[in-house]
N, C-alpha and C positions, 0 to 999 in steps of 0.2 A: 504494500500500500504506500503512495506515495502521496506525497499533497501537491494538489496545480492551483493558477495561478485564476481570479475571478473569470478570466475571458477565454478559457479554456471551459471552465462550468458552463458559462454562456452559450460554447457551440457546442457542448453536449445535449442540453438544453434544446436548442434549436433544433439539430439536427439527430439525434437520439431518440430512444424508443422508454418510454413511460413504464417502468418495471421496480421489483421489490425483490432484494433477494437479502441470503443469508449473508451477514460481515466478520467472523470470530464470534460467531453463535447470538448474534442479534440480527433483527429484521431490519431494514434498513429501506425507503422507499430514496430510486434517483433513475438514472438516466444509462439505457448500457448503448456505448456507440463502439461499433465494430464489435469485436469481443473484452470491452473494459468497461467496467459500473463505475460511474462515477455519480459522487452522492456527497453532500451536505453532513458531518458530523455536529456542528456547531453552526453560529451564526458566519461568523466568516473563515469556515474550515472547511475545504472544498479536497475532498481527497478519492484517489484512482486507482482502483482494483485492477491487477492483473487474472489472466484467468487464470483459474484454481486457487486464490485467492476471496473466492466467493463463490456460494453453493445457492441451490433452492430458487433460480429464478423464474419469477412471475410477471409473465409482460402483461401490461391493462392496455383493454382494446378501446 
């Protein structure tokens, strides 16, 4: 997991698919573009799951 930078959130955001998976055994709703969840920890903590770094995901249609 790493942390990115707001404008990187932004084109997740944009351009990403509306889904909810598992983070180190918590549910976590954000954004997975190509094969990477990126998700909102805090107010301004914007951080980037690699795959197998995250399990369980849920795209909403």
């Amino acid at each position: 997991m790493q942390r990115i930078s707001p404008d990187r959130f932004c084109i997740a955001k944009q351009q990403g698919r509306l889904v909810s998976a598992t983070v180190l055994g918590k549910r976590r709703d954000g954004y997975l573009l190509g094969n990477k969840f990126v998700f909102t920890k805090q107010q301004d903590c914007w951080l980037e799951c690699q795959p197998g770094e995250f399990a369980q995901v849920k795209v909403w249609r």
